[in-house]
C-alpha beads as a LAMMPS data file, in Angstrom:
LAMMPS data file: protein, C-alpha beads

200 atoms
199 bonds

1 atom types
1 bond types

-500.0 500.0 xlo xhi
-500.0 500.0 ylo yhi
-500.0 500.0 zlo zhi

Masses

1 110.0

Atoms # bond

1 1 1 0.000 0.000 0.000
2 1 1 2.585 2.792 0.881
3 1 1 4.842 1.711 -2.458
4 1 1 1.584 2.504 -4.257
5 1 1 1.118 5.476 -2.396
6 1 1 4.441 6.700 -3.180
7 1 1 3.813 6.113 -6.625
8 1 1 0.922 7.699 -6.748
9 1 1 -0.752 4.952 -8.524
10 1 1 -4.208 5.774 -7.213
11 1 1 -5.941 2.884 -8.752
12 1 1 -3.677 0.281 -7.308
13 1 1 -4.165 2.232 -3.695
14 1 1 -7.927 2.111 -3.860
15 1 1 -7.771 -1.366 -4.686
16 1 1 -5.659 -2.523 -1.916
17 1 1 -7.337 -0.158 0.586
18 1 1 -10.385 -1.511 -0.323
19 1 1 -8.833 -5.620 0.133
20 1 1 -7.856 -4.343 3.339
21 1 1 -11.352 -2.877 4.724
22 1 1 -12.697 -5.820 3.794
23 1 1 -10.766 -7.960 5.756
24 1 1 -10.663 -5.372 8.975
25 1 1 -14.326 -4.512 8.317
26 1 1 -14.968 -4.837 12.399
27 1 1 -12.106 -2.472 12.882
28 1 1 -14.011 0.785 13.812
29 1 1 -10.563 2.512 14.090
30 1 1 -9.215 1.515 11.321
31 1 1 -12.125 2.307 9.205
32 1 1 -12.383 5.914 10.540
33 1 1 -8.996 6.345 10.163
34 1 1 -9.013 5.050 6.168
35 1 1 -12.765 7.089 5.828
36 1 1 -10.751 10.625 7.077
37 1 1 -8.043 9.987 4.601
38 1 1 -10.228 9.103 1.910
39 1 1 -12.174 12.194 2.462
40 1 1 -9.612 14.731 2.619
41 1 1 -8.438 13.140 -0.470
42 1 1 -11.969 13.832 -2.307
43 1 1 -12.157 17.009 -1.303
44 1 1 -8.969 18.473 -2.727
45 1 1 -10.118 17.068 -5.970
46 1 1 -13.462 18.667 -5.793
47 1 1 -15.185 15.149 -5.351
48 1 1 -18.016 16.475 -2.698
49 1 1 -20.531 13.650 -3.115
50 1 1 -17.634 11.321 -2.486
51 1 1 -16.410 13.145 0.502
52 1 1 -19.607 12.997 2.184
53 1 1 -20.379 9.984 1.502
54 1 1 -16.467 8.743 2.788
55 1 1 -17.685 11.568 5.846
56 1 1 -20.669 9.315 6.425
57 1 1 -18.848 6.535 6.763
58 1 1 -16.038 8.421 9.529
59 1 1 -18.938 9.139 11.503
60 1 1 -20.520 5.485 11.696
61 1 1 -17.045 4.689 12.479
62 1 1 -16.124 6.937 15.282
63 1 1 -19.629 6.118 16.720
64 1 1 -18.323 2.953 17.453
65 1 1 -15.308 3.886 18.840
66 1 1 -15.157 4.151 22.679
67 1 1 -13.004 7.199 23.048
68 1 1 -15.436 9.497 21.792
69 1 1 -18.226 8.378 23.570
70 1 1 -17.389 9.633 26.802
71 1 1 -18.950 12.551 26.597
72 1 1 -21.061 13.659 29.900
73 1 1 -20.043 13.982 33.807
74 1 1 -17.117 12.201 35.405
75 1 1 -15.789 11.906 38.648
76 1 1 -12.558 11.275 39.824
77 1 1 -10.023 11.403 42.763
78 1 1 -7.214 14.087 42.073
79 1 1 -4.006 12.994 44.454
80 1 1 -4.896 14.555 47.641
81 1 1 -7.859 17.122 46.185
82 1 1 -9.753 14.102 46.541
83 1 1 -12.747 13.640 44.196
84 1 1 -14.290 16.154 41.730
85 1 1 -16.258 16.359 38.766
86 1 1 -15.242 17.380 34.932
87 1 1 -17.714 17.463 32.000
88 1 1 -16.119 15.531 29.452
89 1 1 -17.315 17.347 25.829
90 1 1 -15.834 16.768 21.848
91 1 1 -14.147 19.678 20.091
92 1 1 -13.683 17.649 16.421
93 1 1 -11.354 14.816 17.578
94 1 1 -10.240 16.766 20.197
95 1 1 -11.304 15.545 24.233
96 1 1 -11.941 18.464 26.207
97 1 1 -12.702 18.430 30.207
98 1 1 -13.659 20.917 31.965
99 1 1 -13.907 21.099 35.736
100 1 1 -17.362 21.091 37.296
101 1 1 -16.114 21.036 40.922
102 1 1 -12.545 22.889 41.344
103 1 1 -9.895 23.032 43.295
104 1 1 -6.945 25.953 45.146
105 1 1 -5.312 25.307 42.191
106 1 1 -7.286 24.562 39.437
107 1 1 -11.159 26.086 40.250
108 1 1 -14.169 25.093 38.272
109 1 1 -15.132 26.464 35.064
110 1 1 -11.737 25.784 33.963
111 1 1 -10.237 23.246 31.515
112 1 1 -8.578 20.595 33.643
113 1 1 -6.789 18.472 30.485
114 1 1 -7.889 17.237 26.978
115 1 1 -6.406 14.559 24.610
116 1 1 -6.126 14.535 20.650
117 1 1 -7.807 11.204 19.542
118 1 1 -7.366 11.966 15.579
119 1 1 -6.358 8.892 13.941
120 1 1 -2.975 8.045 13.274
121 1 1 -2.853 8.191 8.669
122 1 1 -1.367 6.149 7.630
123 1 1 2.100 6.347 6.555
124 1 1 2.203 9.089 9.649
125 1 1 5.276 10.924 10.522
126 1 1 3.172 11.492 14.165
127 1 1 4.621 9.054 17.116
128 1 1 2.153 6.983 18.167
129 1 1 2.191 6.147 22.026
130 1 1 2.435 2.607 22.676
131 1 1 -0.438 0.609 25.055
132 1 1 0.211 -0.321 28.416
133 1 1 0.839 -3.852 29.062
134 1 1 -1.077 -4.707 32.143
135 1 1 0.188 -7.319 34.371
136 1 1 -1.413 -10.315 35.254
137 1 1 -3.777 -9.067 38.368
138 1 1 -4.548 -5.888 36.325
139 1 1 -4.824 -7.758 33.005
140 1 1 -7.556 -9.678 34.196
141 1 1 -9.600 -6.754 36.459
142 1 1 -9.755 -4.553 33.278
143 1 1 -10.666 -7.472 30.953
144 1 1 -7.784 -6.855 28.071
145 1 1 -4.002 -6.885 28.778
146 1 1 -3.375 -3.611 26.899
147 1 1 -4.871 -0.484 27.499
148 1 1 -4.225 2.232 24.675
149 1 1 -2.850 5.890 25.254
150 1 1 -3.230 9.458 23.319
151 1 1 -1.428 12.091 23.300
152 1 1 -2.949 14.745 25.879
153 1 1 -2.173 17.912 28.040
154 1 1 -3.321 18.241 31.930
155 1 1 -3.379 22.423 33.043
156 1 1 -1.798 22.551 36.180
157 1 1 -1.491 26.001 38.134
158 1 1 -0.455 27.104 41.904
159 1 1 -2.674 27.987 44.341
160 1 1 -5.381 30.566 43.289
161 1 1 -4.995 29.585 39.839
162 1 1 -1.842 31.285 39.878
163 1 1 0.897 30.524 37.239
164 1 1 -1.294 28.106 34.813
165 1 1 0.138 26.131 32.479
166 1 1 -0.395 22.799 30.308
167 1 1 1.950 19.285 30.638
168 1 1 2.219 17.473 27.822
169 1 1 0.870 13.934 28.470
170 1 1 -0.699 14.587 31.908
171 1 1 -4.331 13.402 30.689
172 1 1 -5.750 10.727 33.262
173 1 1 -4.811 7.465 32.591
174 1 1 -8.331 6.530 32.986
175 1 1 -9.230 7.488 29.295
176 1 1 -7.097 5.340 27.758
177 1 1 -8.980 2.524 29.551
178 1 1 -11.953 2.533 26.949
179 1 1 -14.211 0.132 28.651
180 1 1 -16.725 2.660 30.175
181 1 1 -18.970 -0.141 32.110
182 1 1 -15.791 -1.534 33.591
183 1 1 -14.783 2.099 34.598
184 1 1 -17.950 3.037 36.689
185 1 1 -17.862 -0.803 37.996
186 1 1 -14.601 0.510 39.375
187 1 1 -15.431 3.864 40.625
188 1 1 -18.458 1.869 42.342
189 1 1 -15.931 -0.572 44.159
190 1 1 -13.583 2.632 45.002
191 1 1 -16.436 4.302 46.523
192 1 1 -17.500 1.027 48.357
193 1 1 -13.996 0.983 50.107
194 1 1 -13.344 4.693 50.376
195 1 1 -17.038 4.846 52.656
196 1 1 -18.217 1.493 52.979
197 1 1 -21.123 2.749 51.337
198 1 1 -22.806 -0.341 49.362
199 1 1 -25.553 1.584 47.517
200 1 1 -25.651 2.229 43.786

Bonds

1 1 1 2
2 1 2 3
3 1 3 4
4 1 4 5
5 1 5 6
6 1 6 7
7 1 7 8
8 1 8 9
9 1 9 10
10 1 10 11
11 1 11 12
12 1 12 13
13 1 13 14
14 1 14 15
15 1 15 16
16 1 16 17
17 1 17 18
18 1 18 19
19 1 19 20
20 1 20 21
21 1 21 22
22 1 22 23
23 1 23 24
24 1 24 25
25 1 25 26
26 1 26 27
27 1 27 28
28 1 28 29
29 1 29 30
30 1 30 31
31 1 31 32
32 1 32 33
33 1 33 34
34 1 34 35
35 1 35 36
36 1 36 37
37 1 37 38
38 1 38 39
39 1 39 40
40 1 40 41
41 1 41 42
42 1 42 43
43 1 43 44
44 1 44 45
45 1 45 46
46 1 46 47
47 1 47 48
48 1 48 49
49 1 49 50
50 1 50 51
51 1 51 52
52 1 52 53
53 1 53 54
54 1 54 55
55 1 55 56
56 1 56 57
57 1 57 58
58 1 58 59
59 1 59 60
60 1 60 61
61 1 61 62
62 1 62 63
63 1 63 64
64 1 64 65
65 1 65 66
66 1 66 67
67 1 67 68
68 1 68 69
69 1 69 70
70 1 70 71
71 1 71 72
72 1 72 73
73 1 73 74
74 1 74 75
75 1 75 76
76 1 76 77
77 1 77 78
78 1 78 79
79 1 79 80
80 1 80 81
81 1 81 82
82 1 82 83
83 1 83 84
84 1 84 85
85 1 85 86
86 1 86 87
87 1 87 88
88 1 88 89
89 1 89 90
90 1 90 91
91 1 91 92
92 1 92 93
93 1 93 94
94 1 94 95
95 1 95 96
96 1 96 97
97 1 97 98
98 1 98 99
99 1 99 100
100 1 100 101
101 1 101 102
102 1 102 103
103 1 103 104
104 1 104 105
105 1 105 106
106 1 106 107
107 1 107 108
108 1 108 109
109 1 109 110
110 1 110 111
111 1 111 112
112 1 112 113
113 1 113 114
114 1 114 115
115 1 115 116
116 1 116 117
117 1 117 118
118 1 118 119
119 1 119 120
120 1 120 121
121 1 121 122
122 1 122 123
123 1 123 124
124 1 124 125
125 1 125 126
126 1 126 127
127 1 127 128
128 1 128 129
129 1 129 130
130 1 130 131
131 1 131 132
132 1 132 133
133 1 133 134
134 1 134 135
135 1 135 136
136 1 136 137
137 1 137 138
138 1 138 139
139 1 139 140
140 1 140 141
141 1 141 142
142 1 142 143
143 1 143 144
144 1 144 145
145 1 145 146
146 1 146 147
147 1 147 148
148 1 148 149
149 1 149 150
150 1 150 151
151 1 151 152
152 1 152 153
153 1 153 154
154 1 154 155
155 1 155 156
156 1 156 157
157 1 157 158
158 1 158 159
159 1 159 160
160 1 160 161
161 1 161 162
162 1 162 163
163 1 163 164
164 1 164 165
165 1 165 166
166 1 166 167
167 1 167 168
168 1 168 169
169 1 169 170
170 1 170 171
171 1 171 172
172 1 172 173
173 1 173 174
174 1 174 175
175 1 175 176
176 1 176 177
177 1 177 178
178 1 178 179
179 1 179 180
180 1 180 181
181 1 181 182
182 1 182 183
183 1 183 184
184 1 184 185
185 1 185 186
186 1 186 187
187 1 187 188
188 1 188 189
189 1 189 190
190 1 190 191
191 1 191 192
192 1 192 193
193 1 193 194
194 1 194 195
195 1 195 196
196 1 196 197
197 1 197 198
198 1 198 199
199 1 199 200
């Protein structure tokens, strides 16, 4: 595919990414990430009908992708801040939270971090962060023995919101866990032991 890429032999690159869609067809990221290409491709040649219709198919895609459908209210402990809440919202490809409850530091209303999930083209000059390889123990509480990672930015500030800046790669780790159920199982059982509280 990239040899006919470099080329530039456009027939022979539709033809092989179509061999390949076919046999990943249950690969939502892979499919969003061909759909994107394919689409930015149609445009700058003035194809519009086939750029919506390869923009159709991104969107059926991504909705089937569980990193952008987190999208509502999370909580979750912050070192010793303890809990708060961010509202977790979609800016393109783009994660954005904001916090709902704040802290000395960092008060509500504010961005708290947010983590580019655009699709890696391929072919991409862009590092790609490696998974996590979870141990044994964890491999088996999360369900999966890798848990992917993007590229994100946490806003960090001192007391009275003094001083803000962004990190690179400070986003929670909890994102790149994309089994949602399994996430609020876990904040459940956190909960449980944090106040021995047993109810929802």
């Amino acid at each position: 595919l990239q040899e006919a890429r470099r080329a530039q032999n456009i027939d022979m690159v539709k033809e092989l990414e179509s061999r390949i869609m076919q046999a990943q067809q249950v690969d939502a990221e892979f499919v969003y990430t061909v759909a994107l290409e394919r689409q930015e491709i149609a445009e700058k040649r003035g194809q519009f009908q086939e750029a919506e219709k390869r923009r159709q198919q991104a969107l059926e895609a991504r909705s089937a992708l569980p990193q952008f459908n987190l999208e509502g209210l999370w909580v979750g402990k912050y070192g010793d801040h303890g809990y708060e809440m961010i509202n977790v919202t979609y800016q393109g490809d783009m994660l954005l939270a904001e916090k709902v409850t704040g802290t000395k530091n960092v008060p509500k209303g504010q961005a708290t971090f947010r983590v580019d999930l655009s699709p890696s083209f391929i072919g991409s000059q862009e590092e790609v962060l490696e998974p996590i390889e979870l141990g044994e123990g964890a491999a088996k509480q999360w369900g999966c023995r890798y848990l992917q990672r993007y590229s994100g930015e946490g806003q960090v500030a001192a007391e009275g919101y003094n001083d803000s800046q962004w990190v690179s790669n400070r986003a929670p780790s909890i994102l790149w866990a994309t089994n949602t159920e399994l996430i609020l199982r876990l904040m459940k059982d956190d909960k449980k032991q944090d106040t021995g509280d047993c109810s929802s």
